[in-house]
C-alpha positions as CSV (number, residue, x, y, z in Angstrom):
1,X,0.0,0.0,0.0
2,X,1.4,3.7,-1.4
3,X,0.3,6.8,0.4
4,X,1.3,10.2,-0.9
5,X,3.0,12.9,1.7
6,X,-0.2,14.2,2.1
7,X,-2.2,11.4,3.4
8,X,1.3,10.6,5.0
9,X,1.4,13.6,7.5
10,X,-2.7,13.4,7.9
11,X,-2.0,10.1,9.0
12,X,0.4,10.6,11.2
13,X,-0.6,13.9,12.9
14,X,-3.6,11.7,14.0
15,X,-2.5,8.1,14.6
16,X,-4.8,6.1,16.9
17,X,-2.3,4.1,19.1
18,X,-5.1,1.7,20.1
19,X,-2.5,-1.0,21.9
20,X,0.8,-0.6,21.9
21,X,3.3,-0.9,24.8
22,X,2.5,-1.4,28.3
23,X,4.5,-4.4,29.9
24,X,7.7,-2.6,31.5
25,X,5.7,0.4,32.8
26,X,6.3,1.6,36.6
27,X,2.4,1.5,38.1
28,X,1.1,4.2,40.7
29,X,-1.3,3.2,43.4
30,X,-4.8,3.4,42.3
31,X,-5.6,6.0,44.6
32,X,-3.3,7.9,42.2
33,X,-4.7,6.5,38.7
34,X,-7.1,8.3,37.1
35,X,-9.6,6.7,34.2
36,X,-10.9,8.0,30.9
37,X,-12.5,6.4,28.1
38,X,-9.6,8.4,25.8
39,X,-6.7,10.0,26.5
40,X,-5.7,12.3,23.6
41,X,-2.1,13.3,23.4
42,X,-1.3,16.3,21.6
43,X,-3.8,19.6,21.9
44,X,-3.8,20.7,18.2
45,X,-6.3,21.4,15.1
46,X,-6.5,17.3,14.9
47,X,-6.2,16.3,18.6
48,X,-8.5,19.6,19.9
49,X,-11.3,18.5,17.4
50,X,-11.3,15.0,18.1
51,X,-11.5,15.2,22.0
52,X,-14.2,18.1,20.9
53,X,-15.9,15.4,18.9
54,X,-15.5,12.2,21.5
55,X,-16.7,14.9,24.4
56,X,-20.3,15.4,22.4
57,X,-20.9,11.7,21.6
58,X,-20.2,11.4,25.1
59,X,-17.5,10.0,26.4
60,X,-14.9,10.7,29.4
61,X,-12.2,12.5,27.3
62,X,-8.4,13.6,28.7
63,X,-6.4,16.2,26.8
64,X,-3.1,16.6,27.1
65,X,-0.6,18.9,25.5
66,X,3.3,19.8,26.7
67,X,2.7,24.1,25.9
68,X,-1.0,24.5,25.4
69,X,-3.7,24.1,22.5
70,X,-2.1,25.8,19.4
71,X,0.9,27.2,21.0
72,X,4.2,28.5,19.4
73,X,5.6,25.0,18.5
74,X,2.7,23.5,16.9
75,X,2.0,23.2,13.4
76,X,-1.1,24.8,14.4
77,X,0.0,27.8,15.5
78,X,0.6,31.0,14.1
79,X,-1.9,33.6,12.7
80,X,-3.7,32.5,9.7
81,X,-4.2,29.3,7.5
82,X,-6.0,29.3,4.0
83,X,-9.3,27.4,3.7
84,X,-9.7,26.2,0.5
85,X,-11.8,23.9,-1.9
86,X,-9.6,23.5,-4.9
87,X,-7.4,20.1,-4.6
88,X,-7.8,19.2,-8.4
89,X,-9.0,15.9,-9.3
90,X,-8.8,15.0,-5.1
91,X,-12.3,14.6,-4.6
92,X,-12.2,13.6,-1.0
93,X,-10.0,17.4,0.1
94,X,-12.8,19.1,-1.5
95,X,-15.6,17.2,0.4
96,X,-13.5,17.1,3.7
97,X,-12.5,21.1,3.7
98,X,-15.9,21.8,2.7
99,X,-17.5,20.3,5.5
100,X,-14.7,21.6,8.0
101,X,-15.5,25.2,7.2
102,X,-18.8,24.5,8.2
103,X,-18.1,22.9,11.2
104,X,-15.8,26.0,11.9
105,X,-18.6,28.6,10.9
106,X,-21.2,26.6,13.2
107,X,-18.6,26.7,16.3
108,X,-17.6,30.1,15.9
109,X,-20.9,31.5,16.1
110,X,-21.9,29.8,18.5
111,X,-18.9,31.1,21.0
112,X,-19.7,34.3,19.5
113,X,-16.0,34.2,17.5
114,X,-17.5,35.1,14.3
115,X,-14.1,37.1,13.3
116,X,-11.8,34.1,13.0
117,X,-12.9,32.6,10.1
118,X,-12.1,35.7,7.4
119,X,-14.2,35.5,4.3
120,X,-11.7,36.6,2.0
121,X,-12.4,34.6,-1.4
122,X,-9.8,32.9,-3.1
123,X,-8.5,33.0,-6.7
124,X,-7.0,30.5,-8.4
125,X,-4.8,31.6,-11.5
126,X,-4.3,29.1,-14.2
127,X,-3.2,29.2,-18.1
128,X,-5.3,27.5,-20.5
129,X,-3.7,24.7,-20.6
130,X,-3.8,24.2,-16.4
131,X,-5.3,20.7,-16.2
132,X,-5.3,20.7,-12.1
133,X,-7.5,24.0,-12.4
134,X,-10.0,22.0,-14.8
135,X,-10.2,19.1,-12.9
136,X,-10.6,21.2,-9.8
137,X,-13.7,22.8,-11.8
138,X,-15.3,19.8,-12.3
139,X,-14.9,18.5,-8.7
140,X,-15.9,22.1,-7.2
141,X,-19.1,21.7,-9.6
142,X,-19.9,18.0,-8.5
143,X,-20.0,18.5,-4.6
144,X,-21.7,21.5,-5.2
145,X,-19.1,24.2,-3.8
146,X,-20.1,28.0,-5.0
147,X,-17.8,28.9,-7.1
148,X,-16.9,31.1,-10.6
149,X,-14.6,30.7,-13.9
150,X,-13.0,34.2,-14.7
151,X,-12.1,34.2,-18.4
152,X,-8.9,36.5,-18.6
153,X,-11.0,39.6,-19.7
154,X,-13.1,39.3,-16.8
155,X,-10.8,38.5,-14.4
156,X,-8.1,41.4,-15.6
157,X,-11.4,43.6,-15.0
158,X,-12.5,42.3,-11.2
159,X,-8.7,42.5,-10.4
160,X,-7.3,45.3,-12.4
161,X,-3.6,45.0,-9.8
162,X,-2.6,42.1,-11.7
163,X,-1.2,41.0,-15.0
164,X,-2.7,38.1,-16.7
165,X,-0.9,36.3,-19.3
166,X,-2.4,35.6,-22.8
167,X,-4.9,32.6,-22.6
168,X,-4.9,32.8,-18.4
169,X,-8.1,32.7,-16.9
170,X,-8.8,31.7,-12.7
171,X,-11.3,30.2,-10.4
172,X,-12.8,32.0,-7.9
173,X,-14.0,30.5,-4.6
174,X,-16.3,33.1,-2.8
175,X,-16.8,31.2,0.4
176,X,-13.0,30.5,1.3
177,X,-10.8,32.6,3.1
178,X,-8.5,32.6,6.1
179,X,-9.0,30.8,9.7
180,X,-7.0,32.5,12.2
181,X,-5.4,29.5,13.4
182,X,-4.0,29.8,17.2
183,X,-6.8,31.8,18.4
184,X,-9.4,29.2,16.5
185,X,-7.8,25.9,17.7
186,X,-8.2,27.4,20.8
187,X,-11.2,28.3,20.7
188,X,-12.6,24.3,20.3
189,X,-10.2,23.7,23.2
190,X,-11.8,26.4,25.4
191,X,-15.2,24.7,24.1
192,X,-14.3,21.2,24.5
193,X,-12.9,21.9,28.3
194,X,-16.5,24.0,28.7
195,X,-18.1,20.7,27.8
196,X,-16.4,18.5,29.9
197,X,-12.9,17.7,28.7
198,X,-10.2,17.8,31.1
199,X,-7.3,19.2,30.0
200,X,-3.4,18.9,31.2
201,X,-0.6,20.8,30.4
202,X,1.6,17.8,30.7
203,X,3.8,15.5,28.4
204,X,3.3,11.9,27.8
205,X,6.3,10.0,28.6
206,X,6.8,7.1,25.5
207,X,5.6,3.7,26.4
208,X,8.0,0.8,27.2
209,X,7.5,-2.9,26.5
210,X,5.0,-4.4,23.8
211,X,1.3,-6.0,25.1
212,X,-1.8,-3.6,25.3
213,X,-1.4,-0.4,26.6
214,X,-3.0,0.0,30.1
215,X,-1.7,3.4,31.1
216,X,0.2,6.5,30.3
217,X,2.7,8.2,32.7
218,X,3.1,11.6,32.8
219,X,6.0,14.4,33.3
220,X,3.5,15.9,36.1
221,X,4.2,12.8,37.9
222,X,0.7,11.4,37.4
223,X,-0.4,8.4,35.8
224,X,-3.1,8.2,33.4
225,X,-5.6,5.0,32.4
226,X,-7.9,4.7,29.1
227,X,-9.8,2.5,27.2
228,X,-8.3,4.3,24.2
229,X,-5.4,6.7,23.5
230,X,-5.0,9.2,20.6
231,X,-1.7,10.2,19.5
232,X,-2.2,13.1,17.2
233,X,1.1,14.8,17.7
234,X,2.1,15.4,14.2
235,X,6.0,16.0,13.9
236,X,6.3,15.2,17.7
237,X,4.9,11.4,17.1
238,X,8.7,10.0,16.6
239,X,9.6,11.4,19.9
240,X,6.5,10.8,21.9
241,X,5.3,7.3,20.7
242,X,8.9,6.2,19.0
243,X,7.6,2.1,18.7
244,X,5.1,3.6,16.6
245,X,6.8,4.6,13.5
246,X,8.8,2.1,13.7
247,X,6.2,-0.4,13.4
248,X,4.4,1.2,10.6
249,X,7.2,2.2,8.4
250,X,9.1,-0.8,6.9
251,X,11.4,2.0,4.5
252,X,10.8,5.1,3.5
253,X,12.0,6.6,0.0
254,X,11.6,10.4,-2.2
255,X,12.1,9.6,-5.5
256,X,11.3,12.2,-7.9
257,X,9.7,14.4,-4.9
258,X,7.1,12.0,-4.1
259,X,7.2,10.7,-0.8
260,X,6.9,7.0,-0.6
261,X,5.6,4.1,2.5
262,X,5.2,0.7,2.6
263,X,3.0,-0.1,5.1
264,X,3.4,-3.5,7.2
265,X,-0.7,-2.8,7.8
266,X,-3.0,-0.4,7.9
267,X,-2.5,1.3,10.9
268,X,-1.7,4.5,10.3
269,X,-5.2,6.0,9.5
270,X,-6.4,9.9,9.2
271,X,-8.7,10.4,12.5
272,X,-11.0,12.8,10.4
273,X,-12.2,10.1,7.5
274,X,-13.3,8.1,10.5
275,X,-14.0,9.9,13.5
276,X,-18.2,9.4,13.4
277,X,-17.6,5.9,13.1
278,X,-14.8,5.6,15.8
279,X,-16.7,7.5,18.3
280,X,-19.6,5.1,17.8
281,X,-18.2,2.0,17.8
282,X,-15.3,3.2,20.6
């Protein structure tokens, strides 16, 4: 099985580590032990939504993070991301960003955030030859995204401040625009923790041994029990849950810019394309 570095880094940023490690592990007395139904390592756009998401279909949820939701060393952090619905022929992008605006849109005004999702529009340039921008035209049309196709005279006329090449034309996406990232990942922290999801400013130490994974120490001292745990640490996943990628990654190439994995199984899995299913059948 082949995944592109896309589906590589969702997959990653949201591994669910359900069983890994756990002979080897010092034990604290129970008085000491507390319980969840999931512990979710890692307080970011992924690991924020999905305790947000476990939380509402009702179930005990612990949050943990070293810094914070969407701090300074997260790839959540800083200012602003694009929100977009142009992926080319990648049908499934389109549906998922689609849907996640909307889920931002329905959160923010109901925290009475309105201002972090900026509704900016975004062009797409192409030439006439620009096959991505057709294909992304026929997707945007299919799942039913609002959208427009500029030819270059009307295009060089809504945006005067550029220069468009002979036979360029663009694809403008009203709806899109800018999330304001650190202050909007922690804003589904802030609601998440409001619902009932405790959160801990606390590392996960890395498991030790093989077998099922009982329990989680912590830097804090405390130690940590689940019937699941989510590790959706992006970059940090080598250093937090090391076992892990070594277990799913039998070799890893680039050739010509593509990044390649063969998988041992499937296992690493992008929380988002399942997360209604896993929190019913958790």
């Amino acid at each position: 099985m082949k995944f592109d570095r896309r589906t590589l880094l969702i997959g990653l940023g949201a591994t669910a580590a359900l069983g890994r490690a756990g002979r080897g592990q010092a034990t604290a007395p129970a008085a000491a032990r507390k319980t969840y139904d999931v512990v979710v390592a890692g307080a970011g756009c992924f690991g924020t939504w999905i305790a947000w998401h476990l939380r509402r279909a009702g179930r005990s949820v612990l949050l943990l993070d070293a810094y914070g939701p969407a701090n300074a060393r997260a790839s959540s952090g800083g200012e602003s991301r694009v929100i977009r619905m142009s992926y080319g022929p990648d049908e499934i992008y389109t549906r998922l960003s689609w849907r996640s605006l909307g889920m931002w849109k329905e959160l923010f005004a109901r925290v009475g955030r309105a201002e972090l999702f900026q509704r900016t529009g975004v062009l797409w340039m192409a030439l006439a030859d620009t096959q991505s921008a057709k294909d992304s035209l026929a997707v945007l049309e299919k799942v039913g995204v609002p959208h427009e196709t500029l030819p270059g005279r009307e295009l060089a006329k809504r945006f005067p401040q550029l220069r468009v090449e002979p036979g360029g034309w663009a694809i403008w996406e009203p709806e899109s625009g800018a999330l304001l990232a650190r202050r909007a990942v922690a804003a589904v922290a802030a609601d998440a923790v409001a619902a009932g999801v405790e959160m801990k400013r606390a590392v996960a130490l890395a498991p030790e041994g093989s077998g099922k994974l009982s329990s989680l120490r912590l830097t804090n001292g405390e130690t940590v029990s689940a019937a699941a745990y989510v590790y959706a640490c992006g970059p940090w996943l080598g250093r937090v849950v090391p076992a892990a990628l070594s277990f799913i990654v039998q070799r890893c190439a680039r050739p010509l810019g593509r990044l390649e994995l063969t998988l041992r199984e499937p296992l690493a899995i992008a929380i988002q394309f399942v997360l209604s299913q896993y929190c019913m059948t958790l």
